[in-house]
C-alpha positions as CSV (number, residue, x, y, z in Angstrom):
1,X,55.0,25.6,6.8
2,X,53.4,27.9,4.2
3,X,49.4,27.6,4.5
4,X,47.8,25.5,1.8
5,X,44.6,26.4,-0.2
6,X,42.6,23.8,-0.9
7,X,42.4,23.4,-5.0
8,X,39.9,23.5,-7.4
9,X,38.3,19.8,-8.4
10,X,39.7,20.0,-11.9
11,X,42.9,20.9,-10.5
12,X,42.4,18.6,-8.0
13,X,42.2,15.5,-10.3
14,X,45.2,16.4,-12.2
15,X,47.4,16.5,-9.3
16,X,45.7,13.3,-8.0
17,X,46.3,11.3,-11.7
18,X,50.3,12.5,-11.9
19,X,50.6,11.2,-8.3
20,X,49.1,8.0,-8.9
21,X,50.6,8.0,-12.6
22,X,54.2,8.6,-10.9
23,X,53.8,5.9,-8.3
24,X,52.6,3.4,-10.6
25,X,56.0,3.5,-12.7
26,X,58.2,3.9,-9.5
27,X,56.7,0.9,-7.7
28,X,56.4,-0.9,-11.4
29,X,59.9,-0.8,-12.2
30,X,61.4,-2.0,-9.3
31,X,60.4,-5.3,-9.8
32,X,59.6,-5.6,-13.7
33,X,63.3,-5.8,-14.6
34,X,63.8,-9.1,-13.0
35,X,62.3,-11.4,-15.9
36,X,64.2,-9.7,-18.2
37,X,67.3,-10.2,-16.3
38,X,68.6,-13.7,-18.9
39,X,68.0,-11.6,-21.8
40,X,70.0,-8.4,-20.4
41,X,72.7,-10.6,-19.3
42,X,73.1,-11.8,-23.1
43,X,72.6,-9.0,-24.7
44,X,74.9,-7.0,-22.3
45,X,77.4,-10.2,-21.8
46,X,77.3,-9.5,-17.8
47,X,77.9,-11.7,-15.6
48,X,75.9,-12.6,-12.9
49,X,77.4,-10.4,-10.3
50,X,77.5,-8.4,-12.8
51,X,73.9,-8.1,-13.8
52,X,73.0,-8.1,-9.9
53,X,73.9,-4.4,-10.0
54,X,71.4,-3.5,-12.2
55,X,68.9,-4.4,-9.3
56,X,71.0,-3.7,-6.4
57,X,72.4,-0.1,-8.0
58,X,68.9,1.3,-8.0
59,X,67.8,0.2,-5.0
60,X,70.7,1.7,-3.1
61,X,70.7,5.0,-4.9
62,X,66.7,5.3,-4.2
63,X,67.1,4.4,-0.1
64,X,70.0,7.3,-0.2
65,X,67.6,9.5,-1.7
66,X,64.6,9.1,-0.3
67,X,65.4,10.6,2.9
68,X,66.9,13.4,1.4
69,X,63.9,14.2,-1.0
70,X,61.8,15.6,2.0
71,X,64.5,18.3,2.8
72,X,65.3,19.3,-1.1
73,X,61.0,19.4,-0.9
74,X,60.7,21.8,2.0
75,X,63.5,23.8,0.2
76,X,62.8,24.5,-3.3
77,X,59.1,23.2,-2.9
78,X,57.6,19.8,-4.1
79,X,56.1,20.7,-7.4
80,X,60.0,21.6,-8.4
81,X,61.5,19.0,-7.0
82,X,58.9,16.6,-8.1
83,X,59.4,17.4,-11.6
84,X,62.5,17.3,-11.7
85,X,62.7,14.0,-10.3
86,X,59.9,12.8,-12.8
87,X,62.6,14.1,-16.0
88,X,65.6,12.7,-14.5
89,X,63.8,9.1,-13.8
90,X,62.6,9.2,-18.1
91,X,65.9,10.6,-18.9
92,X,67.6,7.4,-17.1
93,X,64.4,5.3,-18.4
94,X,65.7,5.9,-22.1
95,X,69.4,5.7,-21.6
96,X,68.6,2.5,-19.6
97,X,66.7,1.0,-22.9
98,X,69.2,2.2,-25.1
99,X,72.6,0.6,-23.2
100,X,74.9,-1.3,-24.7
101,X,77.4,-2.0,-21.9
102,X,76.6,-3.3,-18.4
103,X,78.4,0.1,-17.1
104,X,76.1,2.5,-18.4
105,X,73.1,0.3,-17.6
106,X,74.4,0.5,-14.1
107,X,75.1,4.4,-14.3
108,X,71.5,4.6,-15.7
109,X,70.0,3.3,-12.9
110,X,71.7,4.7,-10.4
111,X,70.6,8.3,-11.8
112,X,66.9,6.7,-12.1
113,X,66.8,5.3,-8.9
114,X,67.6,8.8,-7.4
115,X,65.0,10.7,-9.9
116,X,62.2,7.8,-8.6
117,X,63.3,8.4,-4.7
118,X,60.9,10.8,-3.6
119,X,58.3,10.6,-5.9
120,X,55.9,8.2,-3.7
121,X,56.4,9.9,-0.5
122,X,56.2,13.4,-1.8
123,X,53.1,12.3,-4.1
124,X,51.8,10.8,-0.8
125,X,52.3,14.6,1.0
126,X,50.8,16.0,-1.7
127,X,48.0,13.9,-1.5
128,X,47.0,14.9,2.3
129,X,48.0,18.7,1.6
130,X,45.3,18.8,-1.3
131,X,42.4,17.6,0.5
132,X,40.7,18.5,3.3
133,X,40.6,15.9,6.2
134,X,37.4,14.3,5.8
135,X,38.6,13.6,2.1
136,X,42.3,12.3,3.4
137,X,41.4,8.8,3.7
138,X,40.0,8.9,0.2
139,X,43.6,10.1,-0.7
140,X,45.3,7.3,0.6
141,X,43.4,5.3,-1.3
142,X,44.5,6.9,-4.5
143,X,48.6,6.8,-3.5
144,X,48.2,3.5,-1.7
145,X,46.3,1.6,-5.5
146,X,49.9,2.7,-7.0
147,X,51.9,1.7,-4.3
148,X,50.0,-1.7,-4.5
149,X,49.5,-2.8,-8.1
150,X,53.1,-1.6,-9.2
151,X,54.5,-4.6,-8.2
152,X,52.0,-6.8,-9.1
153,X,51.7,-5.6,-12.8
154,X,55.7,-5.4,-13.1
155,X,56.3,-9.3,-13.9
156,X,53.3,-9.4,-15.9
157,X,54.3,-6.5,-17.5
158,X,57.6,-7.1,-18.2
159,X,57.1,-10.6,-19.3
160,X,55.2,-9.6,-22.0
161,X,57.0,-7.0,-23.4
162,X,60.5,-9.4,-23.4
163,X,58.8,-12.3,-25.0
164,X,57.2,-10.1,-27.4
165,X,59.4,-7.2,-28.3
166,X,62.5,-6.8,-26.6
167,X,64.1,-6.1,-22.9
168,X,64.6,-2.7,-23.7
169,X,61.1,-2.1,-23.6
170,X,61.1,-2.5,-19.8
171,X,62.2,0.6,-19.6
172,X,61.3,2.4,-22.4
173,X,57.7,2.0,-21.4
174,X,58.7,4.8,-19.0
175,X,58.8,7.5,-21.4
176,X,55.0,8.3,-22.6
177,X,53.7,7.6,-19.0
178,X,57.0,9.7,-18.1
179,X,55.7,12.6,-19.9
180,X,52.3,12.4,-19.2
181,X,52.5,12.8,-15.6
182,X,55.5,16.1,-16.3
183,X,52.4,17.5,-17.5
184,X,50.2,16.7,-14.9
185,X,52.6,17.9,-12.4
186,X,52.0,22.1,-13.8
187,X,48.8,21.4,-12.0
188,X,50.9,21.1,-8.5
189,X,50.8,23.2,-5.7
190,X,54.3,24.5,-4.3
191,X,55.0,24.2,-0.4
192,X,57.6,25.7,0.9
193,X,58.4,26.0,4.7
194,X,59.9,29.6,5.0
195,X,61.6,28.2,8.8
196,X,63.6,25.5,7.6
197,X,66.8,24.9,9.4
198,X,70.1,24.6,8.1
199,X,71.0,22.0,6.2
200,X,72.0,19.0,9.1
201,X,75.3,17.4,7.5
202,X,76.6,15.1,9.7
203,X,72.5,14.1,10.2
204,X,72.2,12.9,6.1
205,X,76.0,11.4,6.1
206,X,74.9,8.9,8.9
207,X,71.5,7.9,7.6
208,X,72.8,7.7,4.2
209,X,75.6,5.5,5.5
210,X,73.5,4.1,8.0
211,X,70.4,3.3,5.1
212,X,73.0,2.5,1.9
213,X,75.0,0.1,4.0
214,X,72.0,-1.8,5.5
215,X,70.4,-2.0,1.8
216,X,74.3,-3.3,0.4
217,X,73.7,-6.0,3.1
218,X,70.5,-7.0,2.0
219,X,71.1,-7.3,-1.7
220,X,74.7,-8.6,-1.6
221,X,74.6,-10.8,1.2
222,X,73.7,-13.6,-0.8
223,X,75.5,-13.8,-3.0
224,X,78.8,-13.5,-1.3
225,X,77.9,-15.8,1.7
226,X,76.8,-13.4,4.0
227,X,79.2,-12.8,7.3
228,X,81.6,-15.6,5.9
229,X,82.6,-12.5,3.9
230,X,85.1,-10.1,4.4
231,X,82.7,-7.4,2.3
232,X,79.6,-7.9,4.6
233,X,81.7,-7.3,7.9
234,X,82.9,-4.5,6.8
235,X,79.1,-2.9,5.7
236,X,78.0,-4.4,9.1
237,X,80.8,-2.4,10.8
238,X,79.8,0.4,8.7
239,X,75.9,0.1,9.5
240,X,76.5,-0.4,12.7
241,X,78.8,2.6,13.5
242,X,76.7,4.9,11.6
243,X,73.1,3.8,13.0
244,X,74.8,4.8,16.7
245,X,75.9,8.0,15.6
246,X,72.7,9.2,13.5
247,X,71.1,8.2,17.2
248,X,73.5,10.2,19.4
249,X,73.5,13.1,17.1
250,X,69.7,12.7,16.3
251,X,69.1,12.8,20.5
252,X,71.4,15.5,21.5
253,X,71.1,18.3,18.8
254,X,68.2,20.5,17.6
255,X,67.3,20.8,14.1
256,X,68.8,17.7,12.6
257,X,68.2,16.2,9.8
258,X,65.9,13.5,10.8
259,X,63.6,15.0,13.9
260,X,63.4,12.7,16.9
261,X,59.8,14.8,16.9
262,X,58.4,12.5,14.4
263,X,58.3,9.4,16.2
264,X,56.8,11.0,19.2
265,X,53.5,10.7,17.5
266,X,52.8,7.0,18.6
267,X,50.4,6.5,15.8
268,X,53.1,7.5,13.2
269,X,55.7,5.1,14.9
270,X,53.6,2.4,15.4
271,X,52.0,2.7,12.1
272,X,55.7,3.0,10.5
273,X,56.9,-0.7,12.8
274,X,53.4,-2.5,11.1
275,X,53.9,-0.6,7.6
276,X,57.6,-2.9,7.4
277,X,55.7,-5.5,8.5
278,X,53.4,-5.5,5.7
279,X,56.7,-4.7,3.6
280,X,58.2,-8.2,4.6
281,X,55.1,-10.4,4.6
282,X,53.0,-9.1,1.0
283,X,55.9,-8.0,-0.6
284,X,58.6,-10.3,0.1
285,X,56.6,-13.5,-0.8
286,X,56.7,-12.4,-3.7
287,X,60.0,-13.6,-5.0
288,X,59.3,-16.8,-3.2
289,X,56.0,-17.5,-5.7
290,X,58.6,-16.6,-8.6
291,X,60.4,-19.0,-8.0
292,X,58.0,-21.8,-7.1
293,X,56.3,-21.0,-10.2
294,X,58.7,-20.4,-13.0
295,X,61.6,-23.1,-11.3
296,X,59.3,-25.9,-9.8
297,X,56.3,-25.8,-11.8
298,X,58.0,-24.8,-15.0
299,X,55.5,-21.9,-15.4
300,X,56.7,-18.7,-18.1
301,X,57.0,-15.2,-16.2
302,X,54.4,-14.5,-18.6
303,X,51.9,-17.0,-17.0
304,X,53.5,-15.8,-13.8
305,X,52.1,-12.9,-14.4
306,X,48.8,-13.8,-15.4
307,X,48.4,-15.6,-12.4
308,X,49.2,-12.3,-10.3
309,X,46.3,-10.8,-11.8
310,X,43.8,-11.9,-9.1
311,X,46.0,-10.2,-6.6
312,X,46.2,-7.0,-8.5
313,X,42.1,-7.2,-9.0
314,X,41.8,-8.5,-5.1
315,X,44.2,-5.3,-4.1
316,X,41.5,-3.0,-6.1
317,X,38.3,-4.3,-4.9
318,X,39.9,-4.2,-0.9
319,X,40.7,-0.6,-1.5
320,X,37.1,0.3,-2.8
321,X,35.6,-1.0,0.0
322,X,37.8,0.6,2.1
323,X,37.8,3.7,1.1
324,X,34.2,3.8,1.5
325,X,34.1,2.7,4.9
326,X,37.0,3.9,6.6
327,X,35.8,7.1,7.9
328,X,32.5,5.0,9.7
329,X,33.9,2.6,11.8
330,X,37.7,2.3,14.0
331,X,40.6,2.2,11.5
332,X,42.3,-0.2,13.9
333,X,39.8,-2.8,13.0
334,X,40.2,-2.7,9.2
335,X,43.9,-3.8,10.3
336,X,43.0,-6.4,12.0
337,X,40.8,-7.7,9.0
338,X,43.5,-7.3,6.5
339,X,46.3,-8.8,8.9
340,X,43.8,-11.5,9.1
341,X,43.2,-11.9,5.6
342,X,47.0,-11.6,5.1
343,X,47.7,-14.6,7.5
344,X,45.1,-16.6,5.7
345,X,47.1,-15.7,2.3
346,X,50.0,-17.4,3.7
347,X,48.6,-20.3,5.4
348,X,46.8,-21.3,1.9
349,X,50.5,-20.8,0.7
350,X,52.1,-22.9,2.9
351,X,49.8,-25.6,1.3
352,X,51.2,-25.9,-2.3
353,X,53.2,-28.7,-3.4
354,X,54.5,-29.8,-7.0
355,X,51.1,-31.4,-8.2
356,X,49.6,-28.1,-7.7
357,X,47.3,-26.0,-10.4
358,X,46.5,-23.2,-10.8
359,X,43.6,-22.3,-9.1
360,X,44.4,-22.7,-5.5
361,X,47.9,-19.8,-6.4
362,X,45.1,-17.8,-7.3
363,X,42.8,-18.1,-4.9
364,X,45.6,-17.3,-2.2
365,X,46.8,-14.6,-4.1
366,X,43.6,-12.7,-4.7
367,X,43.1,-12.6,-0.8
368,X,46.7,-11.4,-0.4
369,X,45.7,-8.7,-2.5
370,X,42.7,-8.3,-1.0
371,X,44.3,-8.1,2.0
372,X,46.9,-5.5,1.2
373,X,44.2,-3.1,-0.2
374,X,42.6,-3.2,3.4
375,X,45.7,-2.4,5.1
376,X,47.8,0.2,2.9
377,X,45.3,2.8,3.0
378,X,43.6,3.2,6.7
379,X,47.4,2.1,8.1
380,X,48.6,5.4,5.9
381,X,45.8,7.4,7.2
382,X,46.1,6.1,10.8
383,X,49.8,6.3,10.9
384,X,49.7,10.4,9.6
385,X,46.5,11.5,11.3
386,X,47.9,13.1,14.7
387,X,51.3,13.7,12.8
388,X,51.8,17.4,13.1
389,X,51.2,18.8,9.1
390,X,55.1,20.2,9.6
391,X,56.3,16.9,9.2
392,X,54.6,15.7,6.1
393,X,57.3,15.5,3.6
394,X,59.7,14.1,6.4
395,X,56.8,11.8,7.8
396,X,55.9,10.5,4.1
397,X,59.7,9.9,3.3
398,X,60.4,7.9,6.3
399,X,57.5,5.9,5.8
400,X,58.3,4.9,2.8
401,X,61.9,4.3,3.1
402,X,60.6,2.2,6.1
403,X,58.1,0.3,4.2
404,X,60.6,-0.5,0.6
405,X,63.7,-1.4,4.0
406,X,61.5,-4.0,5.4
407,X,60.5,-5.2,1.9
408,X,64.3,-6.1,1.3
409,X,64.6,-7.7,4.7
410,X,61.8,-9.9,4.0
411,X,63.4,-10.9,0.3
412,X,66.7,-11.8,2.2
413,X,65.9,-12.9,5.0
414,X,63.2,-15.7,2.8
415,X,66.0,-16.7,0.6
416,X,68.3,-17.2,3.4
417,X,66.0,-19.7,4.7
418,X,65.1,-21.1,1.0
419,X,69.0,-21.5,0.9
420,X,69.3,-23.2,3.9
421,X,66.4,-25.2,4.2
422,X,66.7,-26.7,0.5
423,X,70.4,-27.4,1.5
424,X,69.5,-29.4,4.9
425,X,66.6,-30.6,3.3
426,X,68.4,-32.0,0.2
427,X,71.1,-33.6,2.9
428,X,68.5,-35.6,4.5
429,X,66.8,-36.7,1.3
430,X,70.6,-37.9,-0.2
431,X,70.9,-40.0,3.2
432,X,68.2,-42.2,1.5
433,X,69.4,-42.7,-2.0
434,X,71.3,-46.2,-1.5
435,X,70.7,-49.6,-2.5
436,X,69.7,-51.1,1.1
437,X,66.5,-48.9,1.2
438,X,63.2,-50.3,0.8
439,X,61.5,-47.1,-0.1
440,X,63.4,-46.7,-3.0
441,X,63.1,-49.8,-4.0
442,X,59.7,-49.4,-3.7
443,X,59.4,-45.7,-5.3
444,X,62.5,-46.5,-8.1
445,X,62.5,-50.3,-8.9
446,X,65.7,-51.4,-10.0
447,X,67.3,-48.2,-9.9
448,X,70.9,-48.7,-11.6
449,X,73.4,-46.9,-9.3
450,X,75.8,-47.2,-12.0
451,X,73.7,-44.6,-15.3
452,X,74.8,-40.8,-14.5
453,X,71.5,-40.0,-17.0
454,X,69.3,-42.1,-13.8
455,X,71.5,-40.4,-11.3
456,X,71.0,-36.8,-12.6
457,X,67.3,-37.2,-12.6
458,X,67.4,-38.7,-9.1
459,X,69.6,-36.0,-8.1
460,X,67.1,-32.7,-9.8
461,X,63.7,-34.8,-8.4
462,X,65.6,-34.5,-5.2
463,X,66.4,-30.7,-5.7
464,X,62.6,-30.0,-6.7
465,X,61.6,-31.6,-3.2
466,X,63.8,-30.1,-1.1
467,X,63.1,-26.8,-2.7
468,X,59.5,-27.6,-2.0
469,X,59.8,-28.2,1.5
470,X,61.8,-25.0,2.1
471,X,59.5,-22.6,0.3
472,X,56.6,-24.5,2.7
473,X,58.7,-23.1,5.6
474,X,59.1,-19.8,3.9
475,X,55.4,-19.2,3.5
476,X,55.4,-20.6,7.6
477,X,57.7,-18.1,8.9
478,X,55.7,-14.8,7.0
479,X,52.4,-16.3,8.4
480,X,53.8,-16.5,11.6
481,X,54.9,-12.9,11.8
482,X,52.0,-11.7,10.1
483,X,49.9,-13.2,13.2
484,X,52.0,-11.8,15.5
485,X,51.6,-8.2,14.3
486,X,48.0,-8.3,15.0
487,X,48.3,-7.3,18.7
488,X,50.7,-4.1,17.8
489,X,48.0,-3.0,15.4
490,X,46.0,-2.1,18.7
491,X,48.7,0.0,20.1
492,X,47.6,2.9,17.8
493,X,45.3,5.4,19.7
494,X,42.1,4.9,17.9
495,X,41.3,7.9,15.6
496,X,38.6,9.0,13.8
497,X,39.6,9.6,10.3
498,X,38.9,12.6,8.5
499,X,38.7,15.1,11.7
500,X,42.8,15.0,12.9
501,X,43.1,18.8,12.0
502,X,41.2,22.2,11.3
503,X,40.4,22.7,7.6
504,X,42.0,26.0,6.0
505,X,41.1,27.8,3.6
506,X,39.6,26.9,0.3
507,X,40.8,28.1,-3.1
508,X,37.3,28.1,-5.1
């Protein structure tokens, strides 16, 4: 790896405000589409499978490429490949706001997910490469406030600008913030490693099988009944076949594509296990408010989204403390307090119902957020501060790809259990709706059997309960694996940030 030379503060700042700049509309659009999903599928006349693709598409393309982005870095150097991401992702922005067909929207994002692949982890690289190490914890601060507020902001976000203008302004939104951080990015420094291997085909054919496949799962499992379908065998088959060959070949050949090397470093492989963690527990329940919210409590994605803005405000005020306290006492412990605080979050979910306001959804969500400013930034830092410097752009991309993986486990495996739950749940409550019971006589005197309107209304009051009762278990099941993570947190050598490597050279 070609030695870096520490910047000058101005030039500093601008490589600092693209990063954060880039991240921000990267982490922002992956989940400010969905409100404007009913529109689209009007405007576009899609279907709903149809219209899934628009989600799944990018999501897929961006897991392929993220892996990929840390070789194409090492090769032609970040800054290049950085901006070159950044004007394929507004290229795809604007095509994607200007569609007229469902296929081109689906083109679109396909092309933007791969411009919007590496941008985070590379940005993240850069980030550690630019600063000395007593300022890297700082750094993560900076990449981890993007990473963070993105997907908070999205809904809110793109609420707005559908009730107020038009869907197409989801994504063209991109294109000023687009630009502004192209120019940014001629403040970049370019690292190159002159001793890179040869290109490891068979190594990016597995793990792009191996990482496509497993994100196909995820997104279309639902919706095609899971293992009940002849499509999700096959991707399991797939998945399976190519995970055991990126292993054998990973294990048994030098060079490959992705270095059994990197997860040698038990803080980086320990850190990576808790970072999906965090993916599956903060990220995931997401959805799950959504649709509590905007189906049970007949809340607009707008008000949705103003009642994400306490998270987004918690997330900031957890990452200014931490960032000024992180190099004084053990990183481990700030994990344990934002695990904590991230259980708590949870727990106070677990306690809504359908006579809830809106205070107590804020309250819970401004210590999730709270929570997931404590532990995005010391659990970066932790996680890359005995990696070797060599394996930054490989280290960053894995990390993410890790972290935005365990996300879409979370989302599927939450709305497998909404599925099922509200469908046993709904079962049991049915069982009670006949003539001979007391408590309905009691709760729906003289209930005619025989009016379809008293029926239907029956039938959607027992849907909202049951619906209840499974998002309840959701919020259980995230809590429950956010407290068990706690004790691997502990695992990580203890490190004090700031001092995991000599300092080089500074450019004045």
């Amino acid at each position: 790896m070609a030695q870096l030379l520490y910047p000058s503060p101005a030039r500093k700042a601008f490589i600092t405000a693209s990063v954060m700049i880039t991240t921000l509309i990267v982490t922002i659009d992956m989940t400010i589409t969905v409100v404007a999903v009913p529109k689209m599928m009007a405007d576009l006349q899609a279907g709903p499978d149809q219209i899934a693709w628009v989600l799944t598409s990018y999501l897929i393309a961006s897991a392929v490429m993220m892996p990929l982005s840390s070789w194409l870095a090492s090769k032609f150097g970040r800054k290049r490949v950085m901006m070159i991401s950044v004007t394929l992702f507004t290229l795809a922005s604007l095509v994607c706001g200007s569609a007229r067909s469902i296929e081109l929207m689906v083109l679109a994002r396909i092309v933007q997910g791969l411009g919007g692949a590496g941008l985070i982890p590379l940005g993240q690289a850069t980030l550690l490469d630019i600063n000395p190490p007593e300022k890297q914890p700082t750094a993560m601060a900076y990449a981890g406030l993007g990473a963070m507020v993105g997907p908070l902001l999205g809904p809110t976000l793109g609420g707005w600008l559908t009730d107020n203008y038009s869907w197409h302004w989801v994504f063209l939104i991109n294109l000023p913030i687009g630009i502004a951080a192209l120019i940014g990015m001629l403040s970049h420094i370019e690292v190159l490693d002159e001793k890179l291997p040869r290109f490891d085909w068979i190594g990016f054919l597995t793990i792009t099988l191996f990482v496509g496949g497993f994100q196909l799962i995820l997104d279309r499992g639902e919706q095609v009944d899971w293992f009940d379908s002849a499509e999700i065998c096959i991707e399991a088959g797939i998945v399976a076949l190519s995970f055991y060959l990126l292993m054998v070949h990973m294990f048994t050949r030098r060079d490959t594509f992705l270095r059994a090397d990197l997860f040698k470093d038990r803080n980086f492989a320990i850190g990576t296990l808790v970072s999906t963690v965090v993916g599956m527990v903060i990220f995931a329940s997401s959805p799950m408010l959504v649709m509590y919210t905007e189906n049970l409590l007949g809340y607009s994605a707008f008000k949705f989204g103003l009642l994400n803005m306490p998270r987004a405000i918690g997330t900031i005020v957890g990452l200014l403390i931490v960032t000024r306290i992180m190099r004084l006492i053990d990183a481990r412990l700030l994990l344990l307090v934002g695990m904590s605080m991230s259980v708590l979050s949870l727990f106070m979910f677990s306690g809504l119902n359908l006579q809830t306001d809106e205070m107590p959804i804020m309250i819970a969500g401004a210590f999730q957020g709270f929570s997931g400013g404590m532990l995005i930034s010391p659990l970066s830092a932790l996680a890359f501060a005995t990696l070797n410097p060599a394996y930054r752009n490989e280290g960053a991309a894995m990390f993410a790809l890790v972290r935005n993986l365990g996300q879409s486990m979370g989302i599927s495996a939450l709305t497998l259990i909404s599925v099922q739950q509200t469908a046993q749940v709904s079962a049991r409550l049915v069982e009670g709706v006949r003539p001979d019971n007391p408590m309905l006589e009691w709760a729906r005197p003289g209930m005619d059997f025989g009016d379809p309107a008293m029926l239907s209304r029956t039938a959607g009051e027992i849907w909202r309960q049951a619906t209840m009762v499974a998002t309840i278990d959701a919020f259980w099941l995230s809590c429950l694996v956010a407290l068990a993570t706690i004790p691997v947190i502990f695992l990580m050598k203890k490190q004090k940030l700031g001092q995991s490597a000599p300092a080089p050279s500074v450019d004045h």
